[in-house]
C-alpha positions in Angstrom: 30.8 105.5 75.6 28.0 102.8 75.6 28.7 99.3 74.7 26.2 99.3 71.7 28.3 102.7 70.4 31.3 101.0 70.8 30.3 98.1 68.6 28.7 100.2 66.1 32.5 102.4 66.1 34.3 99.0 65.6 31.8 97.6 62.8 32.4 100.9 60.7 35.8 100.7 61.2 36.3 97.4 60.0 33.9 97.4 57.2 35.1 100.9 56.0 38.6 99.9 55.8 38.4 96.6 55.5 34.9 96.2 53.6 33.8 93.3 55.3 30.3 93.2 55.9 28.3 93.8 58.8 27.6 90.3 59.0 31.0 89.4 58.1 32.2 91.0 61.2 29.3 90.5 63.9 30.1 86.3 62.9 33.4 87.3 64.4 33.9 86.3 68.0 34.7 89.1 70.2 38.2 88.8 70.6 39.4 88.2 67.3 36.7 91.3 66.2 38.8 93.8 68.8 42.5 92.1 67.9 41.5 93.4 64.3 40.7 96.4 65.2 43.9 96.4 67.2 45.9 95.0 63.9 43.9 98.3 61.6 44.8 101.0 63.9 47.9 100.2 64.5 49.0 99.5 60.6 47.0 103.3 59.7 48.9 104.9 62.5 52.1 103.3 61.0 51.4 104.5 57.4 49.9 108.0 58.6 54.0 108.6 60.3 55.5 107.0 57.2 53.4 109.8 55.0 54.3 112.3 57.5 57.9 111.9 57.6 58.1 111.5 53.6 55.9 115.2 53.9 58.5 116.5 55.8 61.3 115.1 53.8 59.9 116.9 51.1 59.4 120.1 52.7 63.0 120.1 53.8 
């Protein structure tokens, strides 16, 4: 994947789930832009096996 993609993948994914604007994150140096990206994906993979365990509690 090209650099420009990737920036364009981790400015959607910020402002989608954060709603910061595209501004908002560009202002953001580097670093701290991927360390949120880091914090977001970790966190939604967290709550994505929290819902998946409660499915399968559920189920059982």
């Amino acid at each position: 994947m090209s650099k420009p993609e990737w920036l364009r993948k981790e400015v959607f994914y910020l402002a989608y789930h954060i709603h910061w604007s595209y501004h908002e994150i560009m202002d953001l140096p580097i670093g701290e832009r991927k360390h949120f990206v880091q914090l977001l994906t970790k966190e939604i993979e967290r709550q994505n096996k929290e819902l998946e365990e409660s499915l399968k509690a559920l189920r059982e």
